[in-house]
C-alpha positions as CSV (number, residue, x, y, z in Angstrom):
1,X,0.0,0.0,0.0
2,X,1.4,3.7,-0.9
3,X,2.3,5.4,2.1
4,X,2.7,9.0,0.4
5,X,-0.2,10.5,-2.2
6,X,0.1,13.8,-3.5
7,X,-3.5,16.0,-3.6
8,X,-1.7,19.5,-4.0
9,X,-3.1,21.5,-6.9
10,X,0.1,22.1,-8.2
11,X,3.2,20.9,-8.8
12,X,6.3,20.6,-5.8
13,X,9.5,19.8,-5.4
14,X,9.3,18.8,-2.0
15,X,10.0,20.1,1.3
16,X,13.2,19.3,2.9
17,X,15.0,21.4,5.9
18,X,17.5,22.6,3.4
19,X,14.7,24.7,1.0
20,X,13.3,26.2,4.3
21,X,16.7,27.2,5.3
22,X,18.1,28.7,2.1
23,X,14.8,29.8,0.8
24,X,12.9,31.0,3.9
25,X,11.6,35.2,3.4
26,X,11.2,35.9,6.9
27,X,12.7,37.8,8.8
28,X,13.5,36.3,12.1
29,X,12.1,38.2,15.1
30,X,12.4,36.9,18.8
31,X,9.1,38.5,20.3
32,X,5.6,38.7,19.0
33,X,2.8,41.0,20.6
34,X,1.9,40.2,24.2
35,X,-2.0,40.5,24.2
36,X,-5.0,39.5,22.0
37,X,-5.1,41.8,19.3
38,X,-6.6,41.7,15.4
39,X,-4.2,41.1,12.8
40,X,-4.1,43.7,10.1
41,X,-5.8,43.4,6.8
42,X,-3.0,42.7,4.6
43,X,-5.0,40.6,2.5
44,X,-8.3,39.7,2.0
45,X,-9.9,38.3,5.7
46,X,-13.9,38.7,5.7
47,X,-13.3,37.8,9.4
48,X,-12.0,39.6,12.8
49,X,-9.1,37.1,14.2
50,X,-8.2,37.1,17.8
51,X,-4.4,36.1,19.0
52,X,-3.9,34.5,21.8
53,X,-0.3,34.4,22.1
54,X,1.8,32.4,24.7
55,X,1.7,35.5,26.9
56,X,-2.1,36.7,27.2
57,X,-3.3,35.5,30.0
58,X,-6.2,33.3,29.8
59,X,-4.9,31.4,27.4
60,X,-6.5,30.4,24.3
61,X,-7.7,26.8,25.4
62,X,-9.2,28.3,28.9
63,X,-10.3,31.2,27.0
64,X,-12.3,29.8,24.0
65,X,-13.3,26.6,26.3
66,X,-17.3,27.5,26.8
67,X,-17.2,27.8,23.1
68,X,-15.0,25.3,21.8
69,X,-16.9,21.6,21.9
70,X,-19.9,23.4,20.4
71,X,-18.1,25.1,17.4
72,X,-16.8,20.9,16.7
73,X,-20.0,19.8,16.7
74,X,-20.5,22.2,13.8
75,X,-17.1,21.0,11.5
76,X,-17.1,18.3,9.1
77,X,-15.4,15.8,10.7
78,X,-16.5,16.2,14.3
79,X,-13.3,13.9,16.2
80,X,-12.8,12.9,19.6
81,X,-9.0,14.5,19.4
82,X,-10.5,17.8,18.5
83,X,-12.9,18.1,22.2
84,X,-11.5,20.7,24.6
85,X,-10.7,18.2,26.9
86,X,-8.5,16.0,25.2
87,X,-6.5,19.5,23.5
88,X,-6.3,20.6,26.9
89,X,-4.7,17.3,28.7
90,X,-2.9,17.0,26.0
91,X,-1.2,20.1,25.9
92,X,-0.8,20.5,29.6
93,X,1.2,16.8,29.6
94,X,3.0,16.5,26.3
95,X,3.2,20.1,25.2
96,X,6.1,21.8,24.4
97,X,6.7,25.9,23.3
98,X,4.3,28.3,22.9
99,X,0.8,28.2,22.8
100,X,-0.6,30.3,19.8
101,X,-4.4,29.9,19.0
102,X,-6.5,32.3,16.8
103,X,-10.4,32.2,17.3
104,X,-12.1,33.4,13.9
105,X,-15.5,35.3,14.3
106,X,-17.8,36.4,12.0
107,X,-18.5,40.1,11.8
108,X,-21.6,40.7,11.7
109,X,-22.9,38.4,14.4
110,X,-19.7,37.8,16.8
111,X,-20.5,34.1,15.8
112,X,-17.3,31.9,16.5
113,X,-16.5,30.1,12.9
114,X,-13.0,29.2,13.6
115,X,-10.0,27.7,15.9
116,X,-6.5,27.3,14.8
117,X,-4.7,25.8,17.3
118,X,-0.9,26.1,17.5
119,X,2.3,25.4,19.1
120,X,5.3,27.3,18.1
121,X,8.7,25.7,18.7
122,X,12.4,25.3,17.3
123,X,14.1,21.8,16.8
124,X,17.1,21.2,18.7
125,X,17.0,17.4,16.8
126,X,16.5,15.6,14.0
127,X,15.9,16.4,10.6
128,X,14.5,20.0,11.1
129,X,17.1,20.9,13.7
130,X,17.3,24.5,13.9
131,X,13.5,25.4,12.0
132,X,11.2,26.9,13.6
133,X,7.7,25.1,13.6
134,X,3.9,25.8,13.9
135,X,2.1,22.4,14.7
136,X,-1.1,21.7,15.5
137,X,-1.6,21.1,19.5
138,X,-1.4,17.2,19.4
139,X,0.6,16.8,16.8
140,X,2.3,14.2,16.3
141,X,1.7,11.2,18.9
142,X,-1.1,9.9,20.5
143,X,-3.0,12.3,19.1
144,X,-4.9,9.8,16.1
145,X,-6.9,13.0,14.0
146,X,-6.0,16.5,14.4
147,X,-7.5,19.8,12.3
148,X,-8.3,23.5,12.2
149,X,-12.2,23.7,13.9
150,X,-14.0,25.4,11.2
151,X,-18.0,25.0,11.2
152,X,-18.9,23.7,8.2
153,X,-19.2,26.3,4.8
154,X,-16.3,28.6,6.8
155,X,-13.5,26.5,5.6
156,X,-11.9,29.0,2.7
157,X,-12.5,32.2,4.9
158,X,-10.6,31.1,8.1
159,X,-8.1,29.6,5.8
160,X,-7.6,32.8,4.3
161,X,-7.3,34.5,7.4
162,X,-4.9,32.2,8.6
163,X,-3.0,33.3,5.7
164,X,-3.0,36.7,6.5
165,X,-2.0,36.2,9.9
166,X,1.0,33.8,9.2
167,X,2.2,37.0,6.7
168,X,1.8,39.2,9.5
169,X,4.1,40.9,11.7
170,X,1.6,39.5,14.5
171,X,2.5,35.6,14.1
172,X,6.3,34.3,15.2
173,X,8.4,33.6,12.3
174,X,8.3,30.4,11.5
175,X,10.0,27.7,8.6
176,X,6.7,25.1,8.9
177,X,3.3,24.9,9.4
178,X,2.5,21.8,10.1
179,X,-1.0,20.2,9.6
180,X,-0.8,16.6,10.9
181,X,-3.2,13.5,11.1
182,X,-6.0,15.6,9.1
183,X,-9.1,13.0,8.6
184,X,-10.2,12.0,5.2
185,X,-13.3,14.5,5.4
186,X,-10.9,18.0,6.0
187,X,-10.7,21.0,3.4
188,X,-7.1,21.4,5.3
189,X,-5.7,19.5,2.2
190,X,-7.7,19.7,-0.1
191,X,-8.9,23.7,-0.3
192,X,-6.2,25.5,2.0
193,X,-3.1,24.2,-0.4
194,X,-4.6,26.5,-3.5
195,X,-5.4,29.7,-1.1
196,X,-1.5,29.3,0.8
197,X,0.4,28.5,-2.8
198,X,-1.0,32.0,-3.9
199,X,0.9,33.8,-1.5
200,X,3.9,32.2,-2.7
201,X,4.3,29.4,-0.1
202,X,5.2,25.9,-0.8
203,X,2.6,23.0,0.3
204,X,3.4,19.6,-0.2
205,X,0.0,16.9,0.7
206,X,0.8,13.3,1.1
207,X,-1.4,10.2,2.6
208,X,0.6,9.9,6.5
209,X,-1.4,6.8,7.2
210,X,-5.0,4.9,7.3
211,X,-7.5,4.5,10.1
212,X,-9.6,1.3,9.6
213,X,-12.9,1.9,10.8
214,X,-16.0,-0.8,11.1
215,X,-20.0,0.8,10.9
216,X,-21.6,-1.3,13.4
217,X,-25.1,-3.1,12.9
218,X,-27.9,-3.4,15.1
219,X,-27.1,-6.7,16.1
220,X,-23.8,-8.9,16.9
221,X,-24.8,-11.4,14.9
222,X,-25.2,-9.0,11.5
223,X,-21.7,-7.6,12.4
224,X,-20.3,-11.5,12.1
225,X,-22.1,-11.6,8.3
226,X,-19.8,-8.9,7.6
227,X,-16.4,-10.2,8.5
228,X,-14.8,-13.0,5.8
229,X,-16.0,-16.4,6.7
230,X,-12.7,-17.5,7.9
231,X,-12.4,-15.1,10.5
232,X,-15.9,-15.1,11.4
233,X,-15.8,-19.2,12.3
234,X,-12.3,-18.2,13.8
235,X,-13.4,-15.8,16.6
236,X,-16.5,-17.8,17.7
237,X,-13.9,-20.7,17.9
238,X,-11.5,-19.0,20.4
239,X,-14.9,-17.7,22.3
240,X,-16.6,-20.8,22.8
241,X,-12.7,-22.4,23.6
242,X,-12.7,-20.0,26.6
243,X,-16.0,-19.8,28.0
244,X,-15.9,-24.0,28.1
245,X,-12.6,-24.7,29.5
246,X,-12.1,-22.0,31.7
247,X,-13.3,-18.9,33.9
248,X,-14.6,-16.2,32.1
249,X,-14.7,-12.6,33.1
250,X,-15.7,-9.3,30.9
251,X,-15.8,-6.3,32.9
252,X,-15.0,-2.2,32.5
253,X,-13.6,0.2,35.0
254,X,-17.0,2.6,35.7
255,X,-15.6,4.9,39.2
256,X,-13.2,6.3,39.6
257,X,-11.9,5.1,42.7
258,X,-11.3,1.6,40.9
259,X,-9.3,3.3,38.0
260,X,-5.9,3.5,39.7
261,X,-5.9,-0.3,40.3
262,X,-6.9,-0.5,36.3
263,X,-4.6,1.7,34.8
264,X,-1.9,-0.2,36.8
265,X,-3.4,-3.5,35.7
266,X,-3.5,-1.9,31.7
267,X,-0.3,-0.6,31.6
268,X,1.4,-4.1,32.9
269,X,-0.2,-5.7,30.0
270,X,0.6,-3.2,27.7
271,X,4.1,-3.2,28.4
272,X,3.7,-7.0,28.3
273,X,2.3,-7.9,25.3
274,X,5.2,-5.9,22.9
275,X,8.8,-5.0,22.7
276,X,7.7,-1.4,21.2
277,X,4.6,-0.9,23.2
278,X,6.9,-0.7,26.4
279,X,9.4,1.5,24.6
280,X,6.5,3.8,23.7
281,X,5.5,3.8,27.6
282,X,8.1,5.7,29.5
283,X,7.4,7.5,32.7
284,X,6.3,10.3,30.8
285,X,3.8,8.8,28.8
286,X,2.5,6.6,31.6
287,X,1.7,10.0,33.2
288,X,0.3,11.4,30.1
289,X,-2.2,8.0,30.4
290,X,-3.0,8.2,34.0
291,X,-3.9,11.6,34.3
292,X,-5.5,11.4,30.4
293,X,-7.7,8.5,31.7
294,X,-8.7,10.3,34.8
295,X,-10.2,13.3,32.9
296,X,-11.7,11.3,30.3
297,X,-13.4,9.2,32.4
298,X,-14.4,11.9,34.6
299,X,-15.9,13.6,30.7
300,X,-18.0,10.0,30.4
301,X,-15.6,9.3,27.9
302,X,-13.1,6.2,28.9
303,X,-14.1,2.6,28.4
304,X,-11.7,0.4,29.9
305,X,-12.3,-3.0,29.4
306,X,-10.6,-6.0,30.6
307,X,-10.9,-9.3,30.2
308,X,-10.2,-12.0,33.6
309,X,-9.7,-15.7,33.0
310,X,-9.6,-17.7,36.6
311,X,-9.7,-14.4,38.3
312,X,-6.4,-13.0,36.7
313,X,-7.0,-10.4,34.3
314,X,-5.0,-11.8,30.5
315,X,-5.8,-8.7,28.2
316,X,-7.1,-4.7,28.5
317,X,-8.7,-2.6,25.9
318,X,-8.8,1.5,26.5
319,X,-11.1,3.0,24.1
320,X,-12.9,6.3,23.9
321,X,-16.8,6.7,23.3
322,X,-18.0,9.8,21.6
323,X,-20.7,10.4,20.0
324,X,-22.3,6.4,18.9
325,X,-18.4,6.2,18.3
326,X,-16.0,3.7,19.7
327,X,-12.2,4.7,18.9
328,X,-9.9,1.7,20.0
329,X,-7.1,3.7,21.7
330,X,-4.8,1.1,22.9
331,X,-4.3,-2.1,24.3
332,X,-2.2,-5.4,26.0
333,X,-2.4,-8.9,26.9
334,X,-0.3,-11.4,28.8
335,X,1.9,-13.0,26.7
336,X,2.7,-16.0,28.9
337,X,0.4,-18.1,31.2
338,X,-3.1,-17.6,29.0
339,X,-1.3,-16.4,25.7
340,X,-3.0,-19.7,24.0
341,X,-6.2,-18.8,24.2
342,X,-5.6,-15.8,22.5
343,X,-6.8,-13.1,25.3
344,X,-6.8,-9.9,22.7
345,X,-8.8,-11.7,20.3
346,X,-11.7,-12.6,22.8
347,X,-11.5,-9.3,24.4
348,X,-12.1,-7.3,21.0
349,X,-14.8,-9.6,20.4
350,X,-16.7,-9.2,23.8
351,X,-16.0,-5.4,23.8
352,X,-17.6,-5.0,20.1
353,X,-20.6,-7.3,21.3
354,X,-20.9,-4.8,24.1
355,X,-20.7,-1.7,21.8
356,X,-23.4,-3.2,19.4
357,X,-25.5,-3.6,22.2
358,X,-25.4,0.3,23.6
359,X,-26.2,1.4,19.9
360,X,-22.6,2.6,18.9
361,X,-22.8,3.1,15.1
362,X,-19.0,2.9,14.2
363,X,-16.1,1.2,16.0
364,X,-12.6,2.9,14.9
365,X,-9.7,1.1,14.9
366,X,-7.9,4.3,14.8
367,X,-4.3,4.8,13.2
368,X,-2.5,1.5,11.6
369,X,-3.2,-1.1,9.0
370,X,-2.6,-4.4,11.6
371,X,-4.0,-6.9,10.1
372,X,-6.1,-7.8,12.6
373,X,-8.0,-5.2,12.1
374,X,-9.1,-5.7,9.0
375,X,-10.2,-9.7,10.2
376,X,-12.4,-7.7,12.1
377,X,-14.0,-5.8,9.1
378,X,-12.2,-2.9,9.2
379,X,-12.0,-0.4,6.3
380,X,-9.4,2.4,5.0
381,X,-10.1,5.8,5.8
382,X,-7.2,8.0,5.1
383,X,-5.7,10.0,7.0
384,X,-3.9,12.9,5.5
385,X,-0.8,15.6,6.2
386,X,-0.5,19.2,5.0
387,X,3.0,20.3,5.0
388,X,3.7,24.2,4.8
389,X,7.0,25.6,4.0
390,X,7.5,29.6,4.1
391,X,9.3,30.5,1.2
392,X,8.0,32.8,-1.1
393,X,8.6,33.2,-5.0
């Protein structure tokens, strides 16, 4: 499967560190304006943009947050990664720089249209060591879809004022703007590269990854008509192995006084079940997890299921639920003692049972083309990466 699929409108020659650096027209400044202001009309913005710069006090998350969840539910791809909460836990645990977010409103009514939110940062590693970066807050890890908030029919007027913010004197300088794990559904890649190339910048679009997703019947048994024959014969197989030789327990963490005990209990399997996964979870990012799960549970948004044989628990699923939505997060299973009866497997099976059964609608697999998830009837959606560079013609 191609990783990389160009949607630009026109022609590139790529974006490496090297064009940034020789060909980059800004001018580097070290400040930037230390309270919300508008930025000036340099070009054509239909809409008043307010700054909230890494030094205005409420920031832009605290300060847009009665406003924020609402203006989602209004976008075209409304995503789990996008709600307040998880920008805010996110950025307070993992996020590095400054915090730059523009709210977009229209004129006429005051009406909130538009959030760009923004962390500004220089690389002291890697590939863009010594560029200076605007990312998306979330970007890159754990964060599965990102975007600009824009309700729906606002798309090419924020994007334009964007534009005429990031030519302002009012935005930091920066090499990059970088527009990471945009769903399938976002204008970010498909409208904003026309409006940006205009102005003489360089976009470069390419296909970062693909998030299987299943739409979920009414019932369990429709859902196993969908899945290949095979695999279908398969899981009930390993299900009925389980439930007649053995102990079998399916439950999920609901208070939050038995969470600690389960996010201990998650993270030993996790680490368990792969070399990477316990790479990926280092002290920081079992933080991030802990105090992540907390919130979201505390938002109604946490499933964490596990999955007991004889009273030992053998594998953990965290997931999100939003909105008839499932969004299989992450997950781990003991690889020794009950590893033959294929504890991931059965849990998947029990926790999409369980979803069919509270009306969820779609179950995500999120980011990754395992195979296993497409055994379980999972299908490509795409999942998409604008890449900015700021140098003009």
């Amino acid at each position: 499967m191609p990783r990389t699929t160009s949607f630009a409108p026109a022609k590139t020659n790529g974006i490496t560190p090297e064009r940034v650096a020789c060909a980059s027209a800004r001018k580097r400044r070290e400040k930037a304006p230390a309270q919300g202001t508008t930025t000036p009309a340099q070009l054509s913005c239909p809409l008043d943009v307010t700054i909230y710069g890494p030094s205005v006090y409420p920031n832009g998350l605290s300060a847009l947050a009665p406003e924020w969840n609402d203006l989602l539910a209004q976008s075209r791809y409304d995503t789990f990664f996008l709600t307040h909460e998880w920008q805010s836990v996110w950025w307070q645990q993992l996020g590095e720089g400054e915090l730059w977010i523009l709210a977009f409103h229209e004129k006429a009514q005051k009406r909130l249209v538009g959030i760009a939110p923004f962390y500004f940062m220089e690389h002291q590693r890697g590939k863009w060591r010594g560029m200076r970066s605007l990312q998306l807050v979330g970007c890159v890890e754990v964060s599965d879809f990102l975007d600009i908030l824009v309700a729906s029919g606002w798309e090419q007027p924020v994007y334009s004022c964007l534009l005429n913010w990031l030519l302002s004197d009012a935005a930091p300088a920066w090499d990059y703007l970088d527009l990471c794990n945009l769903p399938e559904d976002s204008l970010s890649y498909r409208t904003l590269p026309a409006i940006f190339q205009t102005a003489g910048l360089q976009v470069e679009v390419s296909q970062e990854d693909v998030a299987p997703h299943v739409l979920l019947p009414q019932r369990y048994e429709q859902y196993l008509l969908q899945i290949d024959k095979k695999q279908r014969h398969e899981m009930r197989r390993k299900q009925r192995r389980v439930e007649r030789e053995i102990e079998v327990d399916f439950h999920i963490v609901q208070s939050v006084g038995d969470l600690q005990e389960g996010m201990d209990e998650f993270l030993r399997l996790q680490r368990m079940s792969r070399p990477d996964k316990e790479r990926f979870m280092t002290p920081r990012m079992e933080r991030f997890f802990r105090i992540m799960a907390s919130r979201m549970l505390e938002a109604g948004r946490l499933q964490l299921s596990f999955l007991s044989l004889n009273g030992e628990n053998a594998a953990a699923l965290l997931a999100f639920e939003y909105k008839k939505q499932l969004l299989l997060y992450n997950s781990g299973y003991d690889t020794g003692s009950w590893a033959s009866y294929s504890p991931g497997w059965v849990l998947l099976g029990y926790v999409i049972q369980h979803a069919i059964a509270r009306g969820i609608k779609v179950f995500d697999f999120l980011q990754g083309d395992e195979e296993y998830k497409y055994r379980f009837g999972g299908r490509d959606y795409r999942v998409i990466r604008t890449l900015v560079a700021n140098q003009r013609a």
